[in-house]
C-alpha positions in Angstrom: -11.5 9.9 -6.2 -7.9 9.8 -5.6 -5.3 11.7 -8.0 -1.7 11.6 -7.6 0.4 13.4 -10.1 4.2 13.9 -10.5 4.8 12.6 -6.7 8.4 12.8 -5.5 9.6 11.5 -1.9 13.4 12.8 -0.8 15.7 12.6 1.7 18.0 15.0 1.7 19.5 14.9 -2.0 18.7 11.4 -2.5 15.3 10.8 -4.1 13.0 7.9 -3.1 9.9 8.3 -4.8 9.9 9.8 -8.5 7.6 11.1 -10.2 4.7 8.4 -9.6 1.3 9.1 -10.7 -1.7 7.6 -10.7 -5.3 7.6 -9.6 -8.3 5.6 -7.8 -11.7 6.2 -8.8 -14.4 5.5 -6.4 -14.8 2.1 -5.3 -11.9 0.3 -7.0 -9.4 -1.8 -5.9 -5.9 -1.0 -7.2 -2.6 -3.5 -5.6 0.6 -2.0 -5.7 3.5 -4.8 -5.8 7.4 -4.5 -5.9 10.1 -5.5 -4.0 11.3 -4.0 -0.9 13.1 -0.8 -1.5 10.4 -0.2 -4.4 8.8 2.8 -2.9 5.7 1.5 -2.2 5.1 2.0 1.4 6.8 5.4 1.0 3.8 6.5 -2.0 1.5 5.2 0.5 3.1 7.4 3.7 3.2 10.3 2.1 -0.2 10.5 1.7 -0.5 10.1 5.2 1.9 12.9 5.8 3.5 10.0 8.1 7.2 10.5 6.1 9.7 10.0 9.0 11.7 13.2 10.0 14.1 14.7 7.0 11.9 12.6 4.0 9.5 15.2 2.0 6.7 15.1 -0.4 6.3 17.1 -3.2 4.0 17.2 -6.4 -0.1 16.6 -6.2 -2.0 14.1 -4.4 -6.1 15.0 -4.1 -8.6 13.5 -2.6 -11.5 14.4 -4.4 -10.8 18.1 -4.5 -9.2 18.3 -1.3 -5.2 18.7 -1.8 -3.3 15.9 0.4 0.2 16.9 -0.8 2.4 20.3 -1.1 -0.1 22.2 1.6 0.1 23.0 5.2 -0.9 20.1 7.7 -3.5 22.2 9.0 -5.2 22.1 6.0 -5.2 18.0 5.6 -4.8 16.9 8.8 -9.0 16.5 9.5 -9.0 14.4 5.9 -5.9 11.5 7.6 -7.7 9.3 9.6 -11.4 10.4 8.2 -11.8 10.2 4.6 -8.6 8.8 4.3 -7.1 5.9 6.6 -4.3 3.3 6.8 -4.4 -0.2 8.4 -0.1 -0.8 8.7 2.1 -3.9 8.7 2.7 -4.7 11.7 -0.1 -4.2 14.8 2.2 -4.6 17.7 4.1 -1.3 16.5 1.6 0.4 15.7 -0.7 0.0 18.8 -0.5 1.8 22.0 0.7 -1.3 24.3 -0.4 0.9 27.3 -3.7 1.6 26.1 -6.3 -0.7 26.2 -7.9 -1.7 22.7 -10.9 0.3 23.0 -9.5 3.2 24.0 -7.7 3.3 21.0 -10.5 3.1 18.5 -12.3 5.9 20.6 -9.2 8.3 20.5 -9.0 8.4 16.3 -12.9 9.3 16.6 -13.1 11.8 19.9 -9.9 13.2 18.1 -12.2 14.2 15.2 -14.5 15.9 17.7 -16.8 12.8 18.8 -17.8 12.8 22.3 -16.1 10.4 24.1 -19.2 8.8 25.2 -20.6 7.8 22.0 -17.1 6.9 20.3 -16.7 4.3 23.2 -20.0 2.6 22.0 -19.0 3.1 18.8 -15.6 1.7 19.8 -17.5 -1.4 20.9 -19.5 -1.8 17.1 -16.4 -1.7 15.0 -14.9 -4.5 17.0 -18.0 -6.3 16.5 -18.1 -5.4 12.5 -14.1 -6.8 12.2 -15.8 -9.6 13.9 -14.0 -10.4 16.7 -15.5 -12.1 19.2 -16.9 -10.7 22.4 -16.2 -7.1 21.6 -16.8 -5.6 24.9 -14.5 -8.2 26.7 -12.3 -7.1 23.7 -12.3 -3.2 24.1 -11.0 -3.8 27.7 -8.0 -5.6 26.4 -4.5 -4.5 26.0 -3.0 -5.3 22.3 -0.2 -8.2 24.4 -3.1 -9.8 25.4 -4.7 -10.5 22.0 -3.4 -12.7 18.5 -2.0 -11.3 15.9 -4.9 -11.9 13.8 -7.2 -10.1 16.4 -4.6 -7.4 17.2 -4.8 -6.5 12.8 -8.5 -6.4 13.0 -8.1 -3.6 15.7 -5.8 -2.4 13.4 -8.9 -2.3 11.0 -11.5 -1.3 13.4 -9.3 2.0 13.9 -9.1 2.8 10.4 -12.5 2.7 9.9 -13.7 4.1 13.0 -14.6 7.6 11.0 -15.7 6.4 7.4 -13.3 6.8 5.4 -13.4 7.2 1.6 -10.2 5.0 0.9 -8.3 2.6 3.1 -4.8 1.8 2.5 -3.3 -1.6 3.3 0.5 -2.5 3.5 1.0 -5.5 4.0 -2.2 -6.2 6.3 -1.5 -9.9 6.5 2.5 -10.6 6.1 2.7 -11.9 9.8 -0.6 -13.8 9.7 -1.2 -17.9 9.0 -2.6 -18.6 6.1 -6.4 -19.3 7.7 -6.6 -16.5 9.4 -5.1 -14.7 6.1 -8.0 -15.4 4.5 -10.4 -14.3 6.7 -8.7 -10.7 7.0 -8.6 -10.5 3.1 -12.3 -11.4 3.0 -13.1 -8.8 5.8 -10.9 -6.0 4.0 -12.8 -6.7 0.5 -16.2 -6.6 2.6 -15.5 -3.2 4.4 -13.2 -1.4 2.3 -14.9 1.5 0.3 -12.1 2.0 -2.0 -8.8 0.4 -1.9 -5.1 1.2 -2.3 -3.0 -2.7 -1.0 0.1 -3.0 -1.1 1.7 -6.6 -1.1 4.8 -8.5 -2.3 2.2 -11.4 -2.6 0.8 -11.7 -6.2 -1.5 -14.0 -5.6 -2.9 -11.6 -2.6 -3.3 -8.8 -5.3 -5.1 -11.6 -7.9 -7.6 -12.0 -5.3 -8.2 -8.6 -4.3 -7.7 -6.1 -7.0 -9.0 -5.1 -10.0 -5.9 -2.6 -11.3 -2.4 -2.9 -10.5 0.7 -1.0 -10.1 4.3 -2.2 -10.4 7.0 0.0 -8.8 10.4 -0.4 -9.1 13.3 2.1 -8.3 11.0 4.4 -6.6 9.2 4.4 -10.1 6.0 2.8 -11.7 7.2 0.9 -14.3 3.8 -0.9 -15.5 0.6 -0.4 -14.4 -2.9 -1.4 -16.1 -6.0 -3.9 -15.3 -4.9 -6.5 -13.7 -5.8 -9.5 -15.6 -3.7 -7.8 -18.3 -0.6 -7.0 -16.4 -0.5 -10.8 -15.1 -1.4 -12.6 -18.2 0.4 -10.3 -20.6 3.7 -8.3 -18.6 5.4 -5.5 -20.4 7.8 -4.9 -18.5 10.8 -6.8 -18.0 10.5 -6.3 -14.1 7.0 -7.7 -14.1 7.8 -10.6 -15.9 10.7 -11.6 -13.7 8.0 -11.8 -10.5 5.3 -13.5 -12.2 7.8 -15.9 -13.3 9.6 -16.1 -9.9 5.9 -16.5 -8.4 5.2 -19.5 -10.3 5.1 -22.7 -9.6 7.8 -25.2 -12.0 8.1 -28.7 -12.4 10.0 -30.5 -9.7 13.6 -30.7 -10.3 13.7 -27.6 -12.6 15.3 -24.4 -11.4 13.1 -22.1 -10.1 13.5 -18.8 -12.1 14.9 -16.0 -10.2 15.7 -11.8 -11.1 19.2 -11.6 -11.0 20.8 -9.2 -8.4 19.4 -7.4 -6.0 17.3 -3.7 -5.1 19.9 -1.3 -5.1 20.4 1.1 -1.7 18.6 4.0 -2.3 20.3 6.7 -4.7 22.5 4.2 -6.4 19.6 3.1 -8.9 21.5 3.1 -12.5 20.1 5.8 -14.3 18.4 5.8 -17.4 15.9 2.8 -17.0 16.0 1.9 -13.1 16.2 -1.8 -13.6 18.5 -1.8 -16.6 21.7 -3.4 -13.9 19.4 -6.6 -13.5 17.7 -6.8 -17.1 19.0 -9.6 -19.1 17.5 -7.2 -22.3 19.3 -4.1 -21.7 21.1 -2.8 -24.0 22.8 1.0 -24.3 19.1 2.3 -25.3 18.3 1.8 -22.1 20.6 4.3 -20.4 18.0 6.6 -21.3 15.0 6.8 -19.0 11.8 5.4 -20.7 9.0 7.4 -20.0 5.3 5.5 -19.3 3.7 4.5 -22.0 0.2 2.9 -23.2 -3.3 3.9 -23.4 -4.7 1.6 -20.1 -2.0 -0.3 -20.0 1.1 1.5 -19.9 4.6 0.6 -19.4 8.1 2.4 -19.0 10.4 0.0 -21.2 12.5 0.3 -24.0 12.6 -3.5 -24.9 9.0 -4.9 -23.8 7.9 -8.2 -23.6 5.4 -9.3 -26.4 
């Protein structure tokens, strides 16, 4: 359903996102994990077309056979927001604070030529689908008046307020306590047609997704089924967060990747993560291309 190929983010000379391919097929669930400064939410805004001012796209990105990427706006923008839609980070920032709540899940639909009359009862049903309680008393609300976990199932209600074909997640649930976690995860899996989330939390992506990708450096370094890229990491990245993610026996040392993400545009070159890999050796200066039939990886010293 989704096909991204030979994606590359800049800013000015520095690149952000390179060359990252990959694709969804109806229905499936892929995570993407990495740290911050990976690239993730970057991949995930420029499908958007929501780069910030001065930081372009180029390569492919479709949507069926609809182009998201390397076209004119006009010729996407009716797709952003219907077939494809985003549910962000952090509500409050998102969220008009001078708009009550149900104003704001009518606009994204009367925006996409719904009368306003019927997206304000429709307004009224999504809040009731993300299950929040009293849904009219809710749609009359402003976002300071509600919880964080009520204010991110607005956040929801929004993105699916026009039935879209994939929803992207980043980091739906970073802000939230672990109770009502759950219940957003649960809600996300119920609703969600097809799936692009984005997490630092592996046990998040364990729960939710049935492929993952591992970025790194503005790069996919590993990517494959999930049950094989956690049981059985490539990559030397990958292995260093699983192992960090672990639990370890009380007094022992918890394991740790040494160093930290580089700023953006002083990633080594040759093999991104080659500064913090305890493997690297002068093979590794040159840049490993991804590799593997299902699951691939881009190193030149993999793990067994």
């Amino acid at each position: 359903m989704l096909t991204v190929e030979g994606l590359h983010v800049r800013a000015d000379a520095v690149e952000l996102v390179h060359d990252v391919s990959f694709t969804i097929a109806p229905g499936e669930r892929v995570g993407l994990i990495g740290e911050s400064g990976s690239g993730k939410s970057l991949t995930a805004l420029s499908l958007m077309g929501l780069l910030p001012e001065g930081v372009t796209a180029s390569g492919r990105a479709r949507l069926g056979e609809r182009d998201l990427v390397g076209v004119p706006e006009s010729r996407v923008k009716d797709l952003r927001g219907r077939a494809l839609s985003m549910v962000f980070q952090e509500p409050m920032t998102a969220l008009n604070p001078l708009m009550r709540v149900g104003a704001q899940v009518a606009e994204v639909m009367t925006l996409h030529g719904r009368p306003r009359h019927e997206a304000r009862e429709r307004a009224v049903e999504l809040l009731e689908r993300v299950r929040l309680p009293e849904p009219g008393q809710i749609a009359r609300a402003y976002p300071h008046q509600l919880s964080g976990g009520q204010r991110q199932r607005v956040m929801l209600a929004i993105a699916l307020a026009n039935g879209p074909e994939l929803l992207i997640c980043d980091e739906p649930t970073t802000a939230l306590d672990v109770t009502v976690q759950k219940q957003m995860l649960d809600l996300i899996a119920e609703v969600a047609p097809a799936l692009l989330f984005i997490t630092h939390d592996l046990a998040v992506i364990a729960s939710m997704c049935e492929r993952v990708l591992v970025m790194y450096g503005g790069r996919v370094v590993e990517s494959g089924p999930l049950r094989d890229v956690f049981t059985r990491p490539r990559h030397r990245y990958t292995q260093g967060l699983l192992a960090a993610s672990r639990l370890t026996p009380r007094g022992t040392r918890l394991p740790t990747i040494a160093g930290s993400v580089p700023p953006a545009g002083r990633f080594p070159s040759g093999c991104v993560f080659r500064n913090r890999c305890p493997h690297a050796t002068p093979a590794c200066e040159t840049t490993p291309a991804l590799t593997g039939d299902g699951h691939a990886h881009a190193c030149w010293h993999p793990a067994d």
